[in-house]
C-alpha positions as CSV (number, residue, x, y, z in Angstrom):
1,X,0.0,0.0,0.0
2,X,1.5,3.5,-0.8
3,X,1.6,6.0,1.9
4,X,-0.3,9.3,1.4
5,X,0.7,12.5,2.1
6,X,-0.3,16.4,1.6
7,X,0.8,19.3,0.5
8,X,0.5,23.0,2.0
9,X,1.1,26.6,1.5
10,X,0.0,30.0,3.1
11,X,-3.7,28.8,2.1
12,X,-4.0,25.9,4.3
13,X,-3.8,27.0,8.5
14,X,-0.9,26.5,10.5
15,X,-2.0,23.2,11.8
16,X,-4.2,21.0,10.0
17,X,-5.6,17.1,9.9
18,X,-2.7,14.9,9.6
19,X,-5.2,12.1,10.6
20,X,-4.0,9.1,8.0
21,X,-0.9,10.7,6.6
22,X,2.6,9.4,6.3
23,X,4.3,12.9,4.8
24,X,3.4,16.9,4.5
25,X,5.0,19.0,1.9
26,X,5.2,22.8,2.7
27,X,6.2,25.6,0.7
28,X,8.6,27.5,1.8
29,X,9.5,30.3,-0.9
30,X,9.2,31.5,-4.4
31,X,11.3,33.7,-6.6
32,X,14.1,35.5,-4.2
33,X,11.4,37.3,-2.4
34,X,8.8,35.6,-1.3
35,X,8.7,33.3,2.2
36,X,5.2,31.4,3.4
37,X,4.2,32.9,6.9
38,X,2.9,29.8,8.3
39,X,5.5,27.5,7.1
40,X,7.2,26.9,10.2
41,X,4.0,26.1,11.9
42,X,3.1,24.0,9.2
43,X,6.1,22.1,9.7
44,X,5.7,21.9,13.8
45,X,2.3,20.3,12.6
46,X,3.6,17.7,10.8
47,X,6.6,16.8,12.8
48,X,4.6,16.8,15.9
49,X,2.5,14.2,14.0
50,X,5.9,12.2,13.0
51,X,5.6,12.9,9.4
52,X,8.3,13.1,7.3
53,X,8.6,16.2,5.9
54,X,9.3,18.4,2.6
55,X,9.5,21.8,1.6
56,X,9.9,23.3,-1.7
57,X,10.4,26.2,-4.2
58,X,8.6,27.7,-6.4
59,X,10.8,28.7,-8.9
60,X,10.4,32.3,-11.0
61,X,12.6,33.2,-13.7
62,X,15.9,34.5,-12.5
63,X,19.3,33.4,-11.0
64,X,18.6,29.8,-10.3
65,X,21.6,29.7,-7.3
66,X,20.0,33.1,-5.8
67,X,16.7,31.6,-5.9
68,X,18.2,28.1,-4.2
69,X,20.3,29.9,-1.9
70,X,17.4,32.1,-0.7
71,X,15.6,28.5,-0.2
72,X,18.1,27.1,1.9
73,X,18.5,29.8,4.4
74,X,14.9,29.7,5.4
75,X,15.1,26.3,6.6
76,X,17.0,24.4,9.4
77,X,17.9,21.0,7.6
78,X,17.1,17.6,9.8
79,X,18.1,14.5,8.3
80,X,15.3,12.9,6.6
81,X,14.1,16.5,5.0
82,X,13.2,16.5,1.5
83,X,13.7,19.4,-0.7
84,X,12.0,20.1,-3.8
85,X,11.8,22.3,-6.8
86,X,8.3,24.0,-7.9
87,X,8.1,24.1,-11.6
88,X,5.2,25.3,-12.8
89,X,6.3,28.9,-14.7
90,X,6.4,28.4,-18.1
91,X,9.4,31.4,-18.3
92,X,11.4,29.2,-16.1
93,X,13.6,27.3,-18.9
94,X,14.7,23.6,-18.6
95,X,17.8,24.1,-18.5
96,X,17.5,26.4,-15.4
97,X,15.4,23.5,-13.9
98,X,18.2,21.3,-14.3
99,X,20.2,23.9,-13.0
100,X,18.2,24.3,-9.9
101,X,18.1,21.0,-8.7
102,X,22.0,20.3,-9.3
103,X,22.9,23.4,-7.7
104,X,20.5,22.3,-4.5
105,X,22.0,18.8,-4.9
106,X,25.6,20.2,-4.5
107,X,25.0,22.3,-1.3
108,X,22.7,19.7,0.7
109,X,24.1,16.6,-0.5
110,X,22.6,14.5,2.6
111,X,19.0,15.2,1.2
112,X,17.0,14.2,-1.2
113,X,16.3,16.7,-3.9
114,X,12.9,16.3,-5.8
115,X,11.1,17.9,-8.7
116,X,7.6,18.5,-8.8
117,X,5.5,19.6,-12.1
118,X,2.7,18.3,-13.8
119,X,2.0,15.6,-16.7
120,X,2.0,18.3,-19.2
121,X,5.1,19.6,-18.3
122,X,7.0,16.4,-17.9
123,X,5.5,15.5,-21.5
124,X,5.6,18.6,-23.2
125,X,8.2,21.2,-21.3
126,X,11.0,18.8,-20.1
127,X,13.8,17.6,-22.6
128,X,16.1,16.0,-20.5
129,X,14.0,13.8,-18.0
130,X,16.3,15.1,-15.4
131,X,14.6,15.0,-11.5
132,X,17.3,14.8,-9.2
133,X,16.4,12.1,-6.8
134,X,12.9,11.9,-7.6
135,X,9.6,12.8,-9.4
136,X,6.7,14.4,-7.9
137,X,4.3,14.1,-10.8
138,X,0.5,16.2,-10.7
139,X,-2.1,14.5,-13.0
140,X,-6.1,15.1,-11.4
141,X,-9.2,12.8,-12.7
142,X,-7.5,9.7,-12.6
143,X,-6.9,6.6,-10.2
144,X,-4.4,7.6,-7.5
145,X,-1.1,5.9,-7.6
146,X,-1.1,6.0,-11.1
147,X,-0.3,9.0,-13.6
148,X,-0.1,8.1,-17.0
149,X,3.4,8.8,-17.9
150,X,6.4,6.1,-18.7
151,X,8.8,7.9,-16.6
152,X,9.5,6.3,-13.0
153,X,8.2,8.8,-10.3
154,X,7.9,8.8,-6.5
155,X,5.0,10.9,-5.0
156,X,1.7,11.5,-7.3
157,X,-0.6,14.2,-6.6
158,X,-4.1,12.8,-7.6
159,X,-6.7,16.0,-6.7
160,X,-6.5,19.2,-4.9
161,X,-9.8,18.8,-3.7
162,X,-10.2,19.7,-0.1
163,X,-6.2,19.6,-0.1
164,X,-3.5,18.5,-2.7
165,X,-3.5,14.9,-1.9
166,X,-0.3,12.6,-2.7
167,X,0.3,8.9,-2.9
168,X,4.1,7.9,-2.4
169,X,6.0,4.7,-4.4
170,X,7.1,3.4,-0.5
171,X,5.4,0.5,1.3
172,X,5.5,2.6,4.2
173,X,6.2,5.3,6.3
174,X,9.0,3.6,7.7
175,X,10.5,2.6,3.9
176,X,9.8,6.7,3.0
177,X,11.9,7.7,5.7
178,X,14.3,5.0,5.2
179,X,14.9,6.3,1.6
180,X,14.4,10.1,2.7
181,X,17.4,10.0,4.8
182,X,19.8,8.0,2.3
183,X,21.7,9.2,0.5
184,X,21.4,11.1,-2.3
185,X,21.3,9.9,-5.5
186,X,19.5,6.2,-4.9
């Protein structure tokens, strides 16, 4: 059985259900500007509740290390904390993708470094299939656990409806943390 997890940003509360769940992403920042207020709450919610935790980007054109670096000093890094880049801005080039998650990749090497985007991106943006240590893929209307894509992925998000709801490729939440706190690279 795949473990389940959310997502959350500055439009979910501070705490929230984690009744069921195995992981919480939470958004920390986007461009070199932005931070979510409620992210470190959001984060004492799901610790508290023993999940294991991600945060990521959302990534604006612009210097790609700027943007990463600006990432990185918002958060205080435990092992087992997934990091993950937010591409959804159709300015932001592949290249500078690629470039994002490398550079991330280099200065937290102990972590796991992710990309999320949706099925159309991945099909239809992307040219070199590159997703660090993982892809977080977004395709709604379909059976969870299983976006229709080729490419091997690690988290789907299946609806955003009450929440952006994810199913992870682990048996459980003791294999996810097993792998979050490898190595990278595996």
């Amino acid at each position: 059985m795949p473990v389940k997890g959310i997502d959350v940003s500055s439009y979910q509360a501070e705490r929230y259900d984690t009744t069921g769940l195995d992981f919480s992403f939470i958004k920390i920042t986007e461009g070199v500007s932005y931070t979510n207020p409620k992210w470190v709450g959001q984060r004492k919610t799901a610790r508290s509740a023993g999940l294991v935790t991600g945060f990521y980007h959302f990534v604006r054109p612009g210097r790609m290390n700027g943007q990463a670096d600006y990432f990185l000093s918002k958060i205080n890094l435990v092992a087992g904390d997934i990091l993950i880049l937010d591409w959804e801005d159709s300015e932001v080039s592949n290249a500078e993708k690629d470039a994002w998650i490398t550079y991330v990749q280099g200065r937290a090497p102990a972590h796991r470094v992710l990309l999320y985007c949706n099925r159309d991106y991945w099909l239809n943006r992307d040219t070199t299939s590159f997703a660090g240590d993982g892809l977080w893929i977004a395709e709604y209307g379909i059976t969870p656990g299983r976006p229709n894509i080729e490419a091997p992925w690690r988290f789907h998000q299946y609806t955003d409806t009450p929440v952006d709801t994810n199913l992870g490729l682990f048996a459980d939440r003791a294999a996810l943390r097993a792998w979050a706190e490898g190595a990278s690279g595996g």
